[in-house]
C-alpha positions as CSV (number, residue, x, y, z in Angstrom):
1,X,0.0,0.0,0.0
2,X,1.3,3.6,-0.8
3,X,1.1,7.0,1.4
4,X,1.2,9.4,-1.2
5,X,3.2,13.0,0.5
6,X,3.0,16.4,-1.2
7,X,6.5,18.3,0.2
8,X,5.8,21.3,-1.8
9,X,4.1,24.2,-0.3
10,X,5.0,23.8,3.4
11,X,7.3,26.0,5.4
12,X,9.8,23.5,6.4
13,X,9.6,20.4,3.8
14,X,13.4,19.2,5.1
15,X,11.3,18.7,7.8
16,X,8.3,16.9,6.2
17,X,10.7,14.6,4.7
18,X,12.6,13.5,8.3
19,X,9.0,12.8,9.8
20,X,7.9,10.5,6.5
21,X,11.2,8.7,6.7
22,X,11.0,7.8,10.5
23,X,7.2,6.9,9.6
24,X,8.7,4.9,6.9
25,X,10.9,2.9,8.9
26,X,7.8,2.6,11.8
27,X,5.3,1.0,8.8
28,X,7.3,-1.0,6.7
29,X,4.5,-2.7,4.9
30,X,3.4,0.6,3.5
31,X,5.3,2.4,0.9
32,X,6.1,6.4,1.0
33,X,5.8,8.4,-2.5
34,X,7.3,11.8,-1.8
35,X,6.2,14.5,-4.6
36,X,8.5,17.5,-4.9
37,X,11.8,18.6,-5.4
38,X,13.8,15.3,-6.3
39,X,17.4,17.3,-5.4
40,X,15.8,18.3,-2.5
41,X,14.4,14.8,-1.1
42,X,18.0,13.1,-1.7
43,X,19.7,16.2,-0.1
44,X,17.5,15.8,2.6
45,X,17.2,11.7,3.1
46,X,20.8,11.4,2.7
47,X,22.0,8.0,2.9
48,X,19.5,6.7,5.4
49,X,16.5,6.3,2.6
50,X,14.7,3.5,3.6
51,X,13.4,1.1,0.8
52,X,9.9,1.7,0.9
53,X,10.1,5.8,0.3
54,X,10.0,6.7,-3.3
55,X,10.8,9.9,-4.5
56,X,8.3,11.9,-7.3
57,X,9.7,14.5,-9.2
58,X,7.9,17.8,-9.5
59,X,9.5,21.3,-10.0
60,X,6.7,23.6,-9.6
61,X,4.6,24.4,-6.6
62,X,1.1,25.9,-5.9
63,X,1.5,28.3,-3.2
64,X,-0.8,30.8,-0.7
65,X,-1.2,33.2,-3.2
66,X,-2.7,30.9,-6.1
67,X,-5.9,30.8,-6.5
68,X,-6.8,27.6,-6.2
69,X,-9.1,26.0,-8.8
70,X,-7.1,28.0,-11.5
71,X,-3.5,26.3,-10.0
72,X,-4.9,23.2,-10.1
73,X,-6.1,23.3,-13.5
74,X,-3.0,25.6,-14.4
75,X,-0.1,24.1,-12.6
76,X,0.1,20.2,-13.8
77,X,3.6,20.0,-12.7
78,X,3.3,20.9,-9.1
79,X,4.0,18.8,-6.0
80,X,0.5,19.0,-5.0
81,X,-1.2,18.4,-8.7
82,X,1.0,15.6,-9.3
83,X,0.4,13.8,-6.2
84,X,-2.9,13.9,-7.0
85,X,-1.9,12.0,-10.0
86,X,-0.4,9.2,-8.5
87,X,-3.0,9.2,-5.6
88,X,-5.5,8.7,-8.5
89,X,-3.6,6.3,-11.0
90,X,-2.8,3.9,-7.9
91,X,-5.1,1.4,-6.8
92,X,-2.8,0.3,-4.3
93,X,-2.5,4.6,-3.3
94,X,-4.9,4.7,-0.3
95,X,-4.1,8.7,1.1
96,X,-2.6,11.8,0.6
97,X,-0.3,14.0,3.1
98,X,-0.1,17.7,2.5
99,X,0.9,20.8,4.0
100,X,0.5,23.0,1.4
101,X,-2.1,25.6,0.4
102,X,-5.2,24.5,2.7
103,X,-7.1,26.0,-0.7
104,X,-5.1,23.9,-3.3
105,X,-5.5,20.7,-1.0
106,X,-9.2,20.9,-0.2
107,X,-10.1,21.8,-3.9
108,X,-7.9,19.0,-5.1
109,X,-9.4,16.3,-3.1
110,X,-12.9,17.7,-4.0
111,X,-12.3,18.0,-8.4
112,X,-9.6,15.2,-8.8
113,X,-10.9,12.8,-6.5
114,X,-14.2,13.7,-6.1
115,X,-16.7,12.7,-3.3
116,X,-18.2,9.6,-1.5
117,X,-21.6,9.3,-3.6
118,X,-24.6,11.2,-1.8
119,X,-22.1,13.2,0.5
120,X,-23.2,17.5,-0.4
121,X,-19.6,18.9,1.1
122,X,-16.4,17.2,2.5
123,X,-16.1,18.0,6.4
124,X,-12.1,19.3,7.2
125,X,-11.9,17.9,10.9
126,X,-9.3,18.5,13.5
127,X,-8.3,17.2,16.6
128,X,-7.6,19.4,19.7
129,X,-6.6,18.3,23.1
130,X,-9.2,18.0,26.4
131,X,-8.6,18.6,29.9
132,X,-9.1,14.3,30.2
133,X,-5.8,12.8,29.9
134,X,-5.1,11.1,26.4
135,X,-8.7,12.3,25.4
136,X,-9.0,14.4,22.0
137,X,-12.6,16.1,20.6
138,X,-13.1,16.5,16.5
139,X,-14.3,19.7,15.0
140,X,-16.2,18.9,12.1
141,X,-15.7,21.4,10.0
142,X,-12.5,23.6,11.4
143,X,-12.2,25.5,7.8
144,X,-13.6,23.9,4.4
145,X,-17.3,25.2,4.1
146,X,-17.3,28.6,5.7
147,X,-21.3,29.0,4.6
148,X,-23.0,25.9,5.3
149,X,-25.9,24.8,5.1
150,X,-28.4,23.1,8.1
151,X,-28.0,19.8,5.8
152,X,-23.9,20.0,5.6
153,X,-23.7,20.1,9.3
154,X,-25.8,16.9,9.6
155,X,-23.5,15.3,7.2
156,X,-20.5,16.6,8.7
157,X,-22.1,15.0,12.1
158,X,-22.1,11.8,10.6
159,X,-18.4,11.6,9.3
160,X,-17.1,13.1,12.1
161,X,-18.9,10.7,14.8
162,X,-17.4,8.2,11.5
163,X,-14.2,9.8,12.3
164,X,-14.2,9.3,16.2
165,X,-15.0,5.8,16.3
166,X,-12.1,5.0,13.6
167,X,-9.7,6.9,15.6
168,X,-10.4,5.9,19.0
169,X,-12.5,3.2,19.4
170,X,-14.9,5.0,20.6
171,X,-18.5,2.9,19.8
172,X,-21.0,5.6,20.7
173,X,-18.9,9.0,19.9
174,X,-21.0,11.9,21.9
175,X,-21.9,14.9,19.3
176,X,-22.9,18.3,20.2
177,X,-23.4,21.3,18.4
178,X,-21.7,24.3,18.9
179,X,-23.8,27.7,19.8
180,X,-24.3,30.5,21.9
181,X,-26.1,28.7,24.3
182,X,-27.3,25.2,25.6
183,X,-30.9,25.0,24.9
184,X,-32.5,24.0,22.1
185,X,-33.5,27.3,20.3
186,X,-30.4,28.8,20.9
187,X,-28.1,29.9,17.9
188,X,-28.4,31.5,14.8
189,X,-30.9,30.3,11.7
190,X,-28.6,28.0,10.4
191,X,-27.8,26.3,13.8
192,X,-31.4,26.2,14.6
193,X,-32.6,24.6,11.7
194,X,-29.8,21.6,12.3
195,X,-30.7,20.9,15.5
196,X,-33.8,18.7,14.5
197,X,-31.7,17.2,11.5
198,X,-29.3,16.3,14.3
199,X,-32.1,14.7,16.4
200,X,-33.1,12.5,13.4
201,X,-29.9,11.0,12.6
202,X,-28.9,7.1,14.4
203,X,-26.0,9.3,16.5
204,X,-25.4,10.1,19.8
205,X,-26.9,13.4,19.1
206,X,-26.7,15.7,22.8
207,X,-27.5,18.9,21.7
208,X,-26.2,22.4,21.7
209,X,-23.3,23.2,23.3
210,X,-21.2,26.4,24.1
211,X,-17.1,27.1,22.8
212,X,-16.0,27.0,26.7
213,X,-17.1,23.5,26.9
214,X,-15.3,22.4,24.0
215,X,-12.5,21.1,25.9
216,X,-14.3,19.4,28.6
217,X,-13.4,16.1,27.9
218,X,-17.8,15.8,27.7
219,X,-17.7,16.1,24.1
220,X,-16.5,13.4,21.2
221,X,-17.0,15.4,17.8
222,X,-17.9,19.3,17.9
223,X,-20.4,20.5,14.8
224,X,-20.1,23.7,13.2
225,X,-19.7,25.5,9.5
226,X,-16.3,25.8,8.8
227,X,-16.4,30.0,9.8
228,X,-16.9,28.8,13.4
229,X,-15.1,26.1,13.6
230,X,-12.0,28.1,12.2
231,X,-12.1,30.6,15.0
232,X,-12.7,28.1,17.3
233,X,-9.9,26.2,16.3
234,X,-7.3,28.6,15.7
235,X,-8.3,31.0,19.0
236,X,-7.6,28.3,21.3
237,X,-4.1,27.6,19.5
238,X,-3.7,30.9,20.5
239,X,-4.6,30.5,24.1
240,X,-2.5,27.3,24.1
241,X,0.7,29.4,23.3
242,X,-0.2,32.0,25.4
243,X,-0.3,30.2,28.1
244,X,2.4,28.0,27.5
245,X,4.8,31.2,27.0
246,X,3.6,32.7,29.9
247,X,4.1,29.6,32.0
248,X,8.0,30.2,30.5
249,X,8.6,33.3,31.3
250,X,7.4,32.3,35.2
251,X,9.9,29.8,35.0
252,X,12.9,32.2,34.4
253,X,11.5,35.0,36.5
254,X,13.9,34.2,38.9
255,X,16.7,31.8,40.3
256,X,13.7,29.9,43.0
257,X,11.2,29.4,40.1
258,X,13.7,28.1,37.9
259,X,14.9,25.2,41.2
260,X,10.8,24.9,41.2
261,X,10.8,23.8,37.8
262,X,13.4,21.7,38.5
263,X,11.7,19.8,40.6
264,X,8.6,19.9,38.3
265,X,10.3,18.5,35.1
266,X,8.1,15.6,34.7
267,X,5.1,17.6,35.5
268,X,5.7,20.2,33.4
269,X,7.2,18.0,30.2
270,X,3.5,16.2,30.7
271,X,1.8,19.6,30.6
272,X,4.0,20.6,27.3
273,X,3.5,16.9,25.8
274,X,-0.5,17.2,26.3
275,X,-0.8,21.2,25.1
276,X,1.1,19.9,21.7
277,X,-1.6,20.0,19.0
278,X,1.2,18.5,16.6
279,X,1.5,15.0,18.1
280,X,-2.2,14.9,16.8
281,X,-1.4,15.3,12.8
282,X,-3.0,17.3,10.5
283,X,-6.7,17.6,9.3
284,X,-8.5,14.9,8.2
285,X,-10.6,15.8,5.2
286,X,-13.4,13.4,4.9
287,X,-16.3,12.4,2.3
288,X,-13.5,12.4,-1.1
289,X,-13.5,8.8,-2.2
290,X,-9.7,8.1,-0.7
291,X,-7.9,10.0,2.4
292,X,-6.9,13.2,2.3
293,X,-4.8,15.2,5.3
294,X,-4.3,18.2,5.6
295,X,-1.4,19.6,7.8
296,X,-0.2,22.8,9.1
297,X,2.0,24.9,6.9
298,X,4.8,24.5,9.7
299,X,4.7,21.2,10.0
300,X,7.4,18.9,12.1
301,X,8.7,15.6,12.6
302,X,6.2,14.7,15.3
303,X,2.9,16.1,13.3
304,X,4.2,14.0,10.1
305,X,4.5,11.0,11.8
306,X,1.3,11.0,13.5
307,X,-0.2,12.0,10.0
308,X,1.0,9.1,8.1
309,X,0.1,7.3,11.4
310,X,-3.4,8.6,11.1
311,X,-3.9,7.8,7.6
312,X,-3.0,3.9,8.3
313,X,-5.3,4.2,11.0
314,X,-8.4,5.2,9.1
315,X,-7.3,2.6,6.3
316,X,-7.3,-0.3,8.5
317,X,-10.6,0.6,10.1
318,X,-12.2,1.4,6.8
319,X,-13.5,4.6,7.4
320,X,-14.4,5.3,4.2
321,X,-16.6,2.5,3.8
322,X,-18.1,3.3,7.1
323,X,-18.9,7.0,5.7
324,X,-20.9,5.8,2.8
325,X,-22.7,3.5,5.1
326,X,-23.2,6.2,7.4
327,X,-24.5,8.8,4.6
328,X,-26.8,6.2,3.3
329,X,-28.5,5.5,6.4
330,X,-28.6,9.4,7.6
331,X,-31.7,10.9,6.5
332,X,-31.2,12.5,2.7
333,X,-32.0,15.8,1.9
334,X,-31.6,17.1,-1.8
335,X,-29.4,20.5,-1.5
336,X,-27.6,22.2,-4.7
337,X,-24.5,20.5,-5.7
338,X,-21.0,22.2,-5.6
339,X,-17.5,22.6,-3.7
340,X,-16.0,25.2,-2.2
341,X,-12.8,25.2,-0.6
């Protein structure tokens, strides 16, 4: 089975190609096909290539600035486009990594590999850390559809709660959706027009529930239009390295907190370890027919490897078989076709 990787686009691709080469080694029985700068990819492997990482030559590169369906269409010799490729002309290609242009990837996956049948939008999911130990919580969607409809966020319900169970074994994931309040009429049109959707579908459907809960640990999957979910997402990043720096500078306020620390080290590397959204991987964008994720632009050795990791994961529970099943049995409600990215 092949991984295909996109190194093109993202800020540190030396570092891309470290963390798909120690994932390498990690899943032998799965080959790595790295698109990008061939030069680059030996400079950067060295001598410690293992056998089953492949390198793909592209020169070109869609970046931030492209507009996306035009790059795609105008750019067949980028990293990203001719991944794609080799996703698409592999039967035996079961996922693509990417950090690149979130734009590029998400209208990629959606024109060259087109969705699940009966799916209206792919969800773009994420992973963020709880206040229970080893205990994560989905946002379904953290970015792709910033105007959603009531009848997306059902979907993106489904895949996510799809998501959940493939990830963590969790039978029953708990789903909420996120608003300005807890009670049922609470929110704006949209969100009030979901809620019954919600109610219909065979999920473990809760009800509304408010950003500052989010992190509970109550919650398994988090539903929202990608708008939302984006602040949501990226705001408590923010908090995360707030607090984290400030927690620093405490440290090395003076010569007593710094023998404190001391003393803390395994506390504190715990705290560090557990506020690290990378060891998660990237965005999982679901409802294309094969895996698609989507990482960070600065992407590291530790959020590679758990991406590929991820990937694997997903295969070898056959979450993409479980999200057609899922869509079928969901209730089906005709909305206008289209992708937006």
């Amino acid at each position: 089975m092949k991984i295909v990787i996109d190194i093109g686009g993202c800020d540190n691709p030396h570092k891309m190609i470290a963390g798909a080469i120690a994932a390498a080694k990690l899943h032998p029985d799965y080959t790595m096909v790295l698109v990008g700068d061939a030069e680059l990819i030996k400079k950067c492997s060295g001598s410690g290539m293992p056998s089953n990482v492949v390198a793909e030559h592209a020169p070109d590169v869609i970046t931030n600035e492209d507009v996306p369906t035009h790059a795609i269409r105008q750019k067949p010799d980028s990293s990203l486009v001719k991944a794609f490729s080799v996703l698409n002309s592999n039967d035996d290609a079961i996922g693509i990594v990417s950090g690149g242009s979130t734009g590029a990837v998400l209208t990629g996956a959606t024109l060259l590999v087109g969705r699940i049948p009966g799916v209206h939008r792919p969800v773009l999911t994420s992973l963020m850390p709880t206040s229970v130990l080893g205990k994560a919580v989905c946002i379904a969607d953290c970015g792709a559809n910033v105007d959603s409809k009531p009848e997306f966020l059902a979907q993106f319900a489904v895949m996510g709660a799809v998501y959940v169970r493939a990830m963590f074994g969790i039978e029953n994931p708990v789903v909420s959706l996120l608003s300005v309040g807890t009670e049922d009429k609470k929110g704006d049109e949209r969100t009030k027009a979901a809620f019954p959707l919600l109610k219909e579908l065979p999920i473990n459907f809760v009800g509304n529930m408010e950003a500052r809960d989010a992190l509970t640990g109550n919650y398994d999957v988090v539903v929202t239009d990608g708008f939302s979910g984006n602040v949501l997402l990226k705001s408590t990043e923010g908090t995360a390295k707030m607090v984290v720096g400030k927690l620093k500078e405490a440290i090395m306020s003076s010569t007593r907190a710094k023998i404190g620390a001391l003393f803390m080290k395994k506390a504190l590397n715990s705290f560090k370890a557990a506020m690290d959204y990378h060891s998660y991987g990237g965005g999982a964008f679901l409802g294309v027919k094969k895996l698609v994720v989507k990482m960070h632009g600065s992407v590291n050795e530790v959020s590679m490897k758990a991406s590929i990791s991820n990937i694997i994961k997903m295969h070898e529970n056959n979450i993409l078989e479980n999200i057609r099943n899922g869509i079928s049995a969901a209730v089906e409600k005709p909305v206008g076709d289209g992708a937006q990215a």
